[in-house]
Backbone and ligand atoms as CSV (ligand in chain L), in Angstrom:
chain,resi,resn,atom,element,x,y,z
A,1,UNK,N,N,15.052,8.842,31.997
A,1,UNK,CA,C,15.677,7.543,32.299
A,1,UNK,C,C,14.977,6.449,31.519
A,2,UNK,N,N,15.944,5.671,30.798
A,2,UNK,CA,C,15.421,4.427,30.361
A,2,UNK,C,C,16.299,3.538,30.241
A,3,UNK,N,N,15.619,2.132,29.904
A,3,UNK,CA,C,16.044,1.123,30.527
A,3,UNK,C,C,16.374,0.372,28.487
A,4,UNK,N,N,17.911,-0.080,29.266
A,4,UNK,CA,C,18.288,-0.370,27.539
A,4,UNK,C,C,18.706,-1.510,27.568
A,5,UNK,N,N,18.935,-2.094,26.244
A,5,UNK,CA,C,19.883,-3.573,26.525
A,5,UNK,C,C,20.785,-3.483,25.871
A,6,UNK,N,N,21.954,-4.013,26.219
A,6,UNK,CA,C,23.363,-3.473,26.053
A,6,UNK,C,C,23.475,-4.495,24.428
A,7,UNK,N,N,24.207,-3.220,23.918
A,7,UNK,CA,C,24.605,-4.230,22.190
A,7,UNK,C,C,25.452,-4.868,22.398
A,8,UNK,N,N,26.439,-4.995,23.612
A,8,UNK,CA,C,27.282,-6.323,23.290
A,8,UNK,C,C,26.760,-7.696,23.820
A,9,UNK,N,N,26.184,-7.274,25.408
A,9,UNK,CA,C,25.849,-8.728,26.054
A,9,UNK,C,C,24.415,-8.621,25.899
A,10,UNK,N,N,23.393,-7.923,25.432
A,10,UNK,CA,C,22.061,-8.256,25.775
A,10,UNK,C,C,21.636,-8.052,26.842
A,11,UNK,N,N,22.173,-7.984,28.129
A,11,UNK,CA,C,21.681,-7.327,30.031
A,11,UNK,C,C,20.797,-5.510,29.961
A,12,UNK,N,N,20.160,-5.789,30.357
A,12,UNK,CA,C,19.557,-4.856,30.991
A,12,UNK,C,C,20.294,-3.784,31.290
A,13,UNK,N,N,20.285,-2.346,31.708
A,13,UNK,CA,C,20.195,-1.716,32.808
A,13,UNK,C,C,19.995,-0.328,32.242
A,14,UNK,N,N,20.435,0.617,33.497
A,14,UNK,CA,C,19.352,2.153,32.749
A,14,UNK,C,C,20.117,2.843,32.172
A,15,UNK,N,N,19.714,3.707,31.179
A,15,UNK,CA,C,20.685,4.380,30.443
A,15,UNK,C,C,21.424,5.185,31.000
A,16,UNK,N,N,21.066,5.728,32.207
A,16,UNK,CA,C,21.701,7.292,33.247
A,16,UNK,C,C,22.874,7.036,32.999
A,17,UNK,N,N,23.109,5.621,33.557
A,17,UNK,CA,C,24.658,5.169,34.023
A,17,UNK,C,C,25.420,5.193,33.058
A,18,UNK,N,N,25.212,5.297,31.791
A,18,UNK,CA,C,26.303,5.673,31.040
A,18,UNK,C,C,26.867,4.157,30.346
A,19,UNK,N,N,27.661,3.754,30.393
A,19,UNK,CA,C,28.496,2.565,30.154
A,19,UNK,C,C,28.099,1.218,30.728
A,20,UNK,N,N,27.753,0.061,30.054
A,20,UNK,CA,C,27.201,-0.771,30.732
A,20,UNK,C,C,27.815,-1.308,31.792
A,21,UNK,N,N,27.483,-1.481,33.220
A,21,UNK,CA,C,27.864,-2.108,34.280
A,21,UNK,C,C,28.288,-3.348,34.085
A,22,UNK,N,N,27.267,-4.326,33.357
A,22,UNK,CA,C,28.040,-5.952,33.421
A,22,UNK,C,C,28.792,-6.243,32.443
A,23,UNK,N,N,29.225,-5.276,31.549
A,23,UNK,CA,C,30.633,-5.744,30.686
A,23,UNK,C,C,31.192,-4.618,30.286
A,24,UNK,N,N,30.619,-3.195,30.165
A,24,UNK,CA,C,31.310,-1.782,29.784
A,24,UNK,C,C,31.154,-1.275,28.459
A,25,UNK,N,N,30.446,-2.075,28.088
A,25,UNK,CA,C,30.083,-1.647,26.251
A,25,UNK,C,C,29.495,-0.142,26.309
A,26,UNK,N,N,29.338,0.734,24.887
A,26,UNK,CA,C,28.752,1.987,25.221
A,26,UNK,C,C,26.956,1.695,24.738
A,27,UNK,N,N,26.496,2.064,25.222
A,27,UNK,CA,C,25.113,2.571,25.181
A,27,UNK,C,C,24.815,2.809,23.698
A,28,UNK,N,N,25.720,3.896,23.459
A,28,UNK,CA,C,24.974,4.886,22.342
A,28,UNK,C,C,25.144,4.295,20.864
A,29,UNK,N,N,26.350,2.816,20.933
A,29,UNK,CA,C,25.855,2.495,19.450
A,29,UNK,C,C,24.877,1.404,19.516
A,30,UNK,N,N,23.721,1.238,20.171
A,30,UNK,CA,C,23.102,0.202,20.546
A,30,UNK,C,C,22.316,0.035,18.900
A,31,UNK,N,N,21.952,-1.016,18.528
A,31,UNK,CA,C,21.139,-0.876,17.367
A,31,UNK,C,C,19.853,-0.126,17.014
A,32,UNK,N,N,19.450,0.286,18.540
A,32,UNK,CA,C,17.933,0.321,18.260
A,32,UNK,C,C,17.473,1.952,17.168
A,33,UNK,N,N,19.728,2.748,17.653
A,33,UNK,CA,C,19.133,3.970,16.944
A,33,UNK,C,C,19.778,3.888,15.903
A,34,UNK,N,N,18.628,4.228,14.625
A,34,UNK,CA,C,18.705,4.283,13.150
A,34,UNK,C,C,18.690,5.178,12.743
A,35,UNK,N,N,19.628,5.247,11.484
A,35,UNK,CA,C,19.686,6.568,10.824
A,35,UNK,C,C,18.449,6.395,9.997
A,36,UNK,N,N,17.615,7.987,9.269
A,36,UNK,CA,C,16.561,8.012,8.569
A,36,UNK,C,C,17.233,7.382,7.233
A,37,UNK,N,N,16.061,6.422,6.681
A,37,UNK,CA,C,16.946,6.796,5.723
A,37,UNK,C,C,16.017,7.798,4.326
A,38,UNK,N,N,17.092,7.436,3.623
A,38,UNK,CA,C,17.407,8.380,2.223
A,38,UNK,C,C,16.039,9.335,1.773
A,39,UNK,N,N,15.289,8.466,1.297
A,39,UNK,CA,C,14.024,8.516,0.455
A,39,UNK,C,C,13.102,7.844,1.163
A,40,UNK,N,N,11.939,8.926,1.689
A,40,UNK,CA,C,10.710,8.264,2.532
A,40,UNK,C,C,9.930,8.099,1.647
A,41,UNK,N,N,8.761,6.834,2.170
A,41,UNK,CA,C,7.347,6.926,1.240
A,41,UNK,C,C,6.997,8.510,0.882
A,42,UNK,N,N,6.887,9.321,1.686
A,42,UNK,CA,C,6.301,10.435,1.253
A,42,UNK,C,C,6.718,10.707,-0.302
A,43,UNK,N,N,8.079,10.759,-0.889
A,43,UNK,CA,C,8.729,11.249,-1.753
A,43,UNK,C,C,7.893,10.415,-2.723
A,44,UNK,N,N,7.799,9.119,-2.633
A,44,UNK,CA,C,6.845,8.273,-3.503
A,44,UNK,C,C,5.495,8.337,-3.576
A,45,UNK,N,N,5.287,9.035,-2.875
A,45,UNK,CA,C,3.761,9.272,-2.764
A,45,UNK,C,C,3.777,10.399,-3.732
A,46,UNK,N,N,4.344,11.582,-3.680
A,46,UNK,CA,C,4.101,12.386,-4.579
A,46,UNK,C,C,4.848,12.092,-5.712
A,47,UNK,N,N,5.546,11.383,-6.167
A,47,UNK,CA,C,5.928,11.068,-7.713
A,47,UNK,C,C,4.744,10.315,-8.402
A,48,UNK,N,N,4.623,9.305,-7.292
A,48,UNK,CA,C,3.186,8.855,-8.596
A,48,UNK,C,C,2.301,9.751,-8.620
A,49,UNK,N,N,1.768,10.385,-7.420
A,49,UNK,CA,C,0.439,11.577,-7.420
A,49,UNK,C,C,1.069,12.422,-8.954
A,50,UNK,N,N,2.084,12.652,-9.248
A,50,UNK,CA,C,2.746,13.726,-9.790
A,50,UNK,C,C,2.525,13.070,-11.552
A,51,UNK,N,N,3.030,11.554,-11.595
A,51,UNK,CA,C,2.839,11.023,-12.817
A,51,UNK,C,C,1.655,10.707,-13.074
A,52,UNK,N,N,0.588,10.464,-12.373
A,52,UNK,CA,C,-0.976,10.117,-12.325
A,52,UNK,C,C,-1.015,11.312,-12.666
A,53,UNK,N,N,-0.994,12.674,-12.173
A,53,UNK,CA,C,-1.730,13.675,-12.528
A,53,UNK,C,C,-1.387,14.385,-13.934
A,54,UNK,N,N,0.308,13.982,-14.079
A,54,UNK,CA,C,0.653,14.479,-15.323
A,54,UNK,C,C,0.032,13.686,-16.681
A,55,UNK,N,N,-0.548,12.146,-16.042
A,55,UNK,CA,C,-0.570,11.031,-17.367
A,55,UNK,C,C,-2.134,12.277,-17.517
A,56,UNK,N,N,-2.696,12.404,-16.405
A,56,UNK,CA,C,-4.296,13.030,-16.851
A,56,UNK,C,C,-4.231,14.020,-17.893
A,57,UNK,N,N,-3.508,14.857,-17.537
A,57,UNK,CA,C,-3.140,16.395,-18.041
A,57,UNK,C,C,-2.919,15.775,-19.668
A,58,UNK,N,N,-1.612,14.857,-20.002
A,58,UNK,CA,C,-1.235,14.579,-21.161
A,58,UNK,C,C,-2.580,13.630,-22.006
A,59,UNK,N,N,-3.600,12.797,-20.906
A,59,UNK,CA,C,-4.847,12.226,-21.973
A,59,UNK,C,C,-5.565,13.082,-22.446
A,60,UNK,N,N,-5.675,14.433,-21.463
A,60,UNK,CA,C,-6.700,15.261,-21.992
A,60,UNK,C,C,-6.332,16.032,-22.973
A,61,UNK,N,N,-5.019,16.183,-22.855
A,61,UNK,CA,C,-4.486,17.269,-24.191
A,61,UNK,C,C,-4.515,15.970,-24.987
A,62,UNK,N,N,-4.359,15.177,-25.352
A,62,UNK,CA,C,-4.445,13.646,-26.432
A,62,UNK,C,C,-5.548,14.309,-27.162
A,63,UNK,N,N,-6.757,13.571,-26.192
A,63,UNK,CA,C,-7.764,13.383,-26.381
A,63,UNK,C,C,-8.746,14.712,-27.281
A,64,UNK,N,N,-8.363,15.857,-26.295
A,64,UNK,CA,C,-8.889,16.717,-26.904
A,64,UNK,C,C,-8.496,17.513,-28.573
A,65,UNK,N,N,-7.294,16.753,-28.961
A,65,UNK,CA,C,-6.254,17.008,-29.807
A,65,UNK,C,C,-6.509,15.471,-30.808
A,66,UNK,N,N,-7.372,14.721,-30.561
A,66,UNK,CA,C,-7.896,13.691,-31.408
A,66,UNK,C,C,-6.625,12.747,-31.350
A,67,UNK,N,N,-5.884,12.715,-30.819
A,67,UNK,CA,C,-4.537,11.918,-31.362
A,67,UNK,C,C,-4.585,10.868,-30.031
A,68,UNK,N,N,-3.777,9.280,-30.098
A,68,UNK,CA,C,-3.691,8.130,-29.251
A,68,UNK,C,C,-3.762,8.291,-28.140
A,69,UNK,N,N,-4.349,8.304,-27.215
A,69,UNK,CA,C,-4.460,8.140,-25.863
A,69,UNK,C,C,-3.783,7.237,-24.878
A,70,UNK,N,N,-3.265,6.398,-25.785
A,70,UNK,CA,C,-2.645,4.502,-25.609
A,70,UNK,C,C,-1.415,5.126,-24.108
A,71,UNK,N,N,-0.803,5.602,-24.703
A,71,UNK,CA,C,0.519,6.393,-23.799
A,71,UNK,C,C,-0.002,7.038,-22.523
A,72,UNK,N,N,-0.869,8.015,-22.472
A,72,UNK,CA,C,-1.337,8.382,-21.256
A,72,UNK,C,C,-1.965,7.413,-20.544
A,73,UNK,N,N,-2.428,6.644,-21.286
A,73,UNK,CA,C,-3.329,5.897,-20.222
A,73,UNK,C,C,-2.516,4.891,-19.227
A,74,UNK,N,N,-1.252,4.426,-20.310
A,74,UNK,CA,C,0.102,3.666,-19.004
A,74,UNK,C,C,0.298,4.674,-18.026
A,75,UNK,N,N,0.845,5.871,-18.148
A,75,UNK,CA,C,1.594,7.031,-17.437
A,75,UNK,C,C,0.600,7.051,-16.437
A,76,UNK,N,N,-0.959,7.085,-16.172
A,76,UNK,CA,C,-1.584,7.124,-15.331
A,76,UNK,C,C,-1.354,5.975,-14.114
A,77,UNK,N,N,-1.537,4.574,-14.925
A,77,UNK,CA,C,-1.680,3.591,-14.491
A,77,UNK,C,C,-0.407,3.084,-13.874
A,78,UNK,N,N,0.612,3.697,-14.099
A,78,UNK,CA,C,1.859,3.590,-13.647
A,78,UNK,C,C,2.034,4.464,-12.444
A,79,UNK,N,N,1.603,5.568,-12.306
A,79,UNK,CA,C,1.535,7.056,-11.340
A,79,UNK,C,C,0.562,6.117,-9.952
A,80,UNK,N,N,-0.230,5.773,-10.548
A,80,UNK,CA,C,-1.393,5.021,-9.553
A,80,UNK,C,C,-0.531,3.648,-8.829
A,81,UNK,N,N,-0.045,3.212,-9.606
A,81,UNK,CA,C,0.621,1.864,-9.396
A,81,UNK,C,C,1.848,2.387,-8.250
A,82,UNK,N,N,2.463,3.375,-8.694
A,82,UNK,CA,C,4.223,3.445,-7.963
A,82,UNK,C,C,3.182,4.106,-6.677
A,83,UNK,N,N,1.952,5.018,-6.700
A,83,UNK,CA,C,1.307,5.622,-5.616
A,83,UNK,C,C,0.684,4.587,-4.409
A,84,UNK,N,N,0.267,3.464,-4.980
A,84,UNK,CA,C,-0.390,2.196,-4.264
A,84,UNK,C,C,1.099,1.542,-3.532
A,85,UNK,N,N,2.079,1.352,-4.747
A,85,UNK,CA,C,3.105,0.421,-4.052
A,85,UNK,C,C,4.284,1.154,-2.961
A,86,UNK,N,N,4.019,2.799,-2.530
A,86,UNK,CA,C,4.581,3.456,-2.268
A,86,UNK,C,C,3.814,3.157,-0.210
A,87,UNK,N,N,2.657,3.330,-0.980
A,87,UNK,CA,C,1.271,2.718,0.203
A,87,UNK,C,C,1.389,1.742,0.859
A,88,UNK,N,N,1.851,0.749,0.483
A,88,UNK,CA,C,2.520,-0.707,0.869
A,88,UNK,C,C,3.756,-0.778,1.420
A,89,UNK,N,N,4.435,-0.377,0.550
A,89,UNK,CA,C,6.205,-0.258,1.351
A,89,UNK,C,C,5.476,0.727,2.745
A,90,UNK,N,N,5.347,1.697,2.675
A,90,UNK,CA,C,5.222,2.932,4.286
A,90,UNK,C,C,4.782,1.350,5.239
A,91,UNK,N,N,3.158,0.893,5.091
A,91,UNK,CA,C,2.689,-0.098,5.792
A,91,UNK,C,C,3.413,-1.015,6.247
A,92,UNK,N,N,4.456,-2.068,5.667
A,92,UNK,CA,C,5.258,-2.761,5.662
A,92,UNK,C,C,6.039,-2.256,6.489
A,93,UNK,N,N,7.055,-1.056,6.427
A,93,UNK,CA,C,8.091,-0.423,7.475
A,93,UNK,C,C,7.255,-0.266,8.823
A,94,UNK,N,N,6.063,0.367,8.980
A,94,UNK,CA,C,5.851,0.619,9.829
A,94,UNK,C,C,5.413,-0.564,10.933
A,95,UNK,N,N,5.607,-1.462,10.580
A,95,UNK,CA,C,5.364,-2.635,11.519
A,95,UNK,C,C,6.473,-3.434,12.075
L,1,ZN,ZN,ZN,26.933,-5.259,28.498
């Protein structure tokens, strides 16, 4: 049993009853339930983990291969960046 507030008038009362008593609205499209949506932080969490780790992989083959590093070193900093701002959005929703 819980106690809801009706999406049309805002009143109180408990969910058992089904249909709101002081005007008859239904319960169940009340706003409070949300669909998930699409794409969670998680998914962003591992794309940058995924481009951070790939920019590493691609400096070290650079590097060890004598050739520009310039390119990996964005791909990292970008992987880190979408991983931090992925960190922020979750924080943000969750409040
Ligand atoms: Zn009502």
């Amino acid at each position: 049993m819980a106690i809801v507030h009706c999406p049309a008038c805002g009143k109180q009362f408990s969910s058992v009853k089904g249909d709101c008593p002081h005007c008859g609205a239904d319960p169940a499209d009340r706003p409070r339930r949300r669909k998930p949506a699409g794409v969670g932080p998680n998914t962003h969490y591992l794309l940058g983990m995924i481009a951070a780790i790939g920019g590493a992989g691609w400096y070290y083959s650079a590097w060890s291969t004598g050739q520009p590093v310039t390119y990996a070193k964005w791909m990292i900093g970008i992987g880190l960046a979408w991983y931090a701002a992925a960190r922020v959005w979750s924080f943000l929703r969750r409040r």
